[in-house]
SERO-4910 file (N, C-alpha, C, O; in steps of 0.05 Angstrom, whole numbers):
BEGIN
 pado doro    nc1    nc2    nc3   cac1   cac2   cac3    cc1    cc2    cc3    oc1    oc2    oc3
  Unk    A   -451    786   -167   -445    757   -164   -420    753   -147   -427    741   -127
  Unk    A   -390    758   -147   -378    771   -135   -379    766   -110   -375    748    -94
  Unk    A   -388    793   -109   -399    799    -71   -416    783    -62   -417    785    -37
  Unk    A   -434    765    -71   -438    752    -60   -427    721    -59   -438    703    -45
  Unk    A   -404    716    -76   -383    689    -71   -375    699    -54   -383    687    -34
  Unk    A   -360    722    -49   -342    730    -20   -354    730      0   -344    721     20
  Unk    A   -377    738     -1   -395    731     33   -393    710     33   -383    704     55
  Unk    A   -400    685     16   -398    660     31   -382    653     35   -383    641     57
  Unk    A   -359    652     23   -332    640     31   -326    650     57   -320    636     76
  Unk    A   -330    681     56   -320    693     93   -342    682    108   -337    685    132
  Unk    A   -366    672    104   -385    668    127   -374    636    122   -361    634    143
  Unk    A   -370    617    112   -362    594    115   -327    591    136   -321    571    149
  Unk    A   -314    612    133   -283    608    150   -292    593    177   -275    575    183
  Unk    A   -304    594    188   -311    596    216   -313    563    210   -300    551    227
  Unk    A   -325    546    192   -324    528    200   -312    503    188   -318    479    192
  Unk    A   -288    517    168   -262    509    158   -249    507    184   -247    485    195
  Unk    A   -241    526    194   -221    527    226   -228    500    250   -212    486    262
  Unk    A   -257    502    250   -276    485    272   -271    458    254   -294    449    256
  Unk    A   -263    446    244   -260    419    226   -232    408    229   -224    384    227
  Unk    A   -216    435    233   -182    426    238   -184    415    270   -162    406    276
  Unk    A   -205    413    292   -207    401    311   -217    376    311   -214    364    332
  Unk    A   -230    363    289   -233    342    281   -215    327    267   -219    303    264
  Unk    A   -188    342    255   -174    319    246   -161    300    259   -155    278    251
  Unk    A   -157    308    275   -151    287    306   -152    257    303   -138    237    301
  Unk    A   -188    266    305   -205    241    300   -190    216    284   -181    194    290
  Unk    A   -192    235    256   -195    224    238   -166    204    233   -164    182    223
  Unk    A   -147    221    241   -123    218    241   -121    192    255   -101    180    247
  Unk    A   -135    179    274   -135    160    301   -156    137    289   -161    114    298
  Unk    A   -166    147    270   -194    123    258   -175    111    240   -174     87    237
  Unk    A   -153    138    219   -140    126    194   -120     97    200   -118     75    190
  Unk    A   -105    118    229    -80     93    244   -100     68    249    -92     48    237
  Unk    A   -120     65    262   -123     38    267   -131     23    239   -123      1    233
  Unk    A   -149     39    223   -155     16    204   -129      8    186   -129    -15    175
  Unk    A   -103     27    181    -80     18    171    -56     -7    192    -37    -21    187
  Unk    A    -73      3    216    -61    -19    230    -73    -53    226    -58    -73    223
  Unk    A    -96    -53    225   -118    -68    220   -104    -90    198    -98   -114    198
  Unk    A   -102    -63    176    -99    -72    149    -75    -78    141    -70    -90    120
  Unk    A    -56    -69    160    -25    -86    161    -23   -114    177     -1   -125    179
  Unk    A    -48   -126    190    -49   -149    201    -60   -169    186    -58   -193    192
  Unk    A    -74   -158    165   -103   -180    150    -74   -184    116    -80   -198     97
  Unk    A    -52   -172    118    -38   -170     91    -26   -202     92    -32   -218     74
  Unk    A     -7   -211    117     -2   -236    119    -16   -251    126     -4   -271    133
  Unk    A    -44   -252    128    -57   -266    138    -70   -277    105    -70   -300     98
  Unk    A    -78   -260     90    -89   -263     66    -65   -280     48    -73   -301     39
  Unk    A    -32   -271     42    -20   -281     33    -17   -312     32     -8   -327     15
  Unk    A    -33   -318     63    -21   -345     74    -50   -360     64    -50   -385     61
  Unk    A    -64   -350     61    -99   -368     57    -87   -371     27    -87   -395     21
  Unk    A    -80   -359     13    -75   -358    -22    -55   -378    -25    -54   -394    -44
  Unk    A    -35   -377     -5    -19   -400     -6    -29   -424     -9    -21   -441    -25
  Unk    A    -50   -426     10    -58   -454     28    -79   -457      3    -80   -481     -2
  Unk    A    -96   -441    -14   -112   -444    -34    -99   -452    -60   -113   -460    -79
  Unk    A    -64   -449    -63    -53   -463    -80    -46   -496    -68    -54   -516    -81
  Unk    A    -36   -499    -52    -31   -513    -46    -62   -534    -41    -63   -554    -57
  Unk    A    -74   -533    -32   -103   -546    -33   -112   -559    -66   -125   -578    -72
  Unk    A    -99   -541    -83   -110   -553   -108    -83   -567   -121    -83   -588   -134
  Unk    A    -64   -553   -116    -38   -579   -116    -52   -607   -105    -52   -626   -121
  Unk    A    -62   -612    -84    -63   -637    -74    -85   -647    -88    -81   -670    -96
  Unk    A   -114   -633    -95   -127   -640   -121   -118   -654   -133   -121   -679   -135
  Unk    A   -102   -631   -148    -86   -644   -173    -79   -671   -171    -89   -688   -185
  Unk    A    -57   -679   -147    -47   -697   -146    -69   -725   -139    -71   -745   -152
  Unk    A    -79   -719   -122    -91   -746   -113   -121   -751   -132   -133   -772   -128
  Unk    A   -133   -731   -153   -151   -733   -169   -137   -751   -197   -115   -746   -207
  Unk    A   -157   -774   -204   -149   -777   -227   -172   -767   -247   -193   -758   -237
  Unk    A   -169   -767   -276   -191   -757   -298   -189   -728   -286   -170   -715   -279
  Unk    A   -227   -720   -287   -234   -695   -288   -221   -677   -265   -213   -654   -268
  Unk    A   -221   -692   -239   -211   -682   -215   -188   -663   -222   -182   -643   -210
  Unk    A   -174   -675   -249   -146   -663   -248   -157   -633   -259   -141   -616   -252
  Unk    A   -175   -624   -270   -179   -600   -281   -184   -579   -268   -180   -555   -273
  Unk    A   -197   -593   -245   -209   -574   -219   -181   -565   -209   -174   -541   -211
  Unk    A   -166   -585   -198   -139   -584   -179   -128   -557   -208   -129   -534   -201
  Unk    A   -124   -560   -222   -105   -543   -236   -120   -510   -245   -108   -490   -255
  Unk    A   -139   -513   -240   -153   -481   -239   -142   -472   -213   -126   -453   -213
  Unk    A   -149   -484   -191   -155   -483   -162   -117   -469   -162   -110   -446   -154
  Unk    A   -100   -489   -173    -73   -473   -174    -64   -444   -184    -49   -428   -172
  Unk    A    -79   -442   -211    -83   -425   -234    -91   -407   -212    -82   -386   -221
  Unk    A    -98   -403   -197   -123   -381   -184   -105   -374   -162   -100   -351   -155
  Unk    A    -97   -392   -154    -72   -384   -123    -51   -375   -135    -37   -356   -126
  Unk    A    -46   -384   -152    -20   -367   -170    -21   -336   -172     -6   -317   -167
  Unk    A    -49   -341   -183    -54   -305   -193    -65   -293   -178    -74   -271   -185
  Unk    A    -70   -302   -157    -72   -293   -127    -48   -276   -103    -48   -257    -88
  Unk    A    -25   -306   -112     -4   -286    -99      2   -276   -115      8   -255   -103
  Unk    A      8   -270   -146     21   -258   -158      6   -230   -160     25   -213   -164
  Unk    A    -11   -220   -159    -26   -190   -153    -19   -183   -131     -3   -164   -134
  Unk    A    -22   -188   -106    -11   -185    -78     15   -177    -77     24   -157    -65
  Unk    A     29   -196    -91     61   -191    -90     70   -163   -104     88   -148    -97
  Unk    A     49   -160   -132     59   -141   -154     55   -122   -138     73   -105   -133
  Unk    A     29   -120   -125     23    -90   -111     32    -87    -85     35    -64    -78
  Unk    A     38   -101    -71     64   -103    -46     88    -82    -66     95    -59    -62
  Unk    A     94   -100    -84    124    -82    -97    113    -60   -106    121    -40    -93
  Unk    A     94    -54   -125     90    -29   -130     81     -2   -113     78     21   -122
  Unk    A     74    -14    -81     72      2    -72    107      8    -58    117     31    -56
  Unk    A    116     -9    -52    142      0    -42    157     16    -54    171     32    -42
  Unk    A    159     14    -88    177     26   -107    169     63   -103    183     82   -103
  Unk    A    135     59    -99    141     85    -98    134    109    -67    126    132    -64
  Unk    A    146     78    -43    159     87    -22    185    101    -19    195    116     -2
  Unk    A    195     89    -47    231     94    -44    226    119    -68    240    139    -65
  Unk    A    206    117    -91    212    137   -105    203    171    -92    211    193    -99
  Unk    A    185    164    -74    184    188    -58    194    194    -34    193    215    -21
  Unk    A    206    172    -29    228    178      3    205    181     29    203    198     47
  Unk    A    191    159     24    178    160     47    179    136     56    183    116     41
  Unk    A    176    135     91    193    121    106    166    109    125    148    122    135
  Unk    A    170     84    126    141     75    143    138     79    171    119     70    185
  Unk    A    159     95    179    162    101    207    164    118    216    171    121    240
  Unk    A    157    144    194    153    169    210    126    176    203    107    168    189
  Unk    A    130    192    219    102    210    220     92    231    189    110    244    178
  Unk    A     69    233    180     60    250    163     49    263    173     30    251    182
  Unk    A     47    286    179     32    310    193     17    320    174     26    324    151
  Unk    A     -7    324    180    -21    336    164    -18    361    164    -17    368    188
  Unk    A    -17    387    145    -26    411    143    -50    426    161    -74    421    158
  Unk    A    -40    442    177    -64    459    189    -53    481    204    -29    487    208
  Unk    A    -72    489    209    -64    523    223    -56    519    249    -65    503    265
  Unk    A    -35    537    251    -16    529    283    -13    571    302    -15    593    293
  Unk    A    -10    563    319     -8    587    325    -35    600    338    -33    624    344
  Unk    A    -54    590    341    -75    600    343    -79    613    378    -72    604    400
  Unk    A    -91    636    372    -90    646    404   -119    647    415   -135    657    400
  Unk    A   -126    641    435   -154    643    440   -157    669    454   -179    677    461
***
């Protein structure tokens, strides 16, 4: 049983190695969609705003039932920014608790040295 895990693992190397020429890729797909996704962060903050504020004006210009709508509609933008915000901070806290810096580089792990 053995000898034959070791054959596959040594007949699989070949295309562990051939995959570290793909991280490239991957590396270039990750940056844009985190780029992407650092553009849609203030953009979302500001619709949640505008979705509290929309039911503020509810509120205000509804009389009776209107007013119940307007004050969910707030209820909901509230706890809208307030998750956004929490996980904004909680991801920063453990920017600083690990000393990582949004402006350098993370290199990934891989085999260097290689001679053809």
């Amino acid at each position: 049983m053995k000898k034959y895990l070791l054959t596959a693992v040594v007949m699989s190397l070949p295309f562990v190695v051939a995959a570290q020429s793909e991280l490239s890729k991957v590396k270039n797909i990750v940056g844009a969609v985190g780029e992407i996704v650092g553009l849609l962060i203030p953009i979302v903050f500001a619709l949640a705003l505008l979705y509290f504020f929309w039911g503020l004006g509810k509120y205000i210009l509804a009389s009776g039932e209107g007013k119940e709508e307007g004050k969910n509609i707030m209820i909901w933008g509230v706890v809208a920014l307030f998750v956004m915000a929490s996980v904004w901070g909680i991801v920063r806290f453990i920017q600083q608790a690990f000393d990582i810096n949004n402006n350098e580089n993370i290199n990934a792990p891989g085999v260097t040295n290689i001679k053809k």
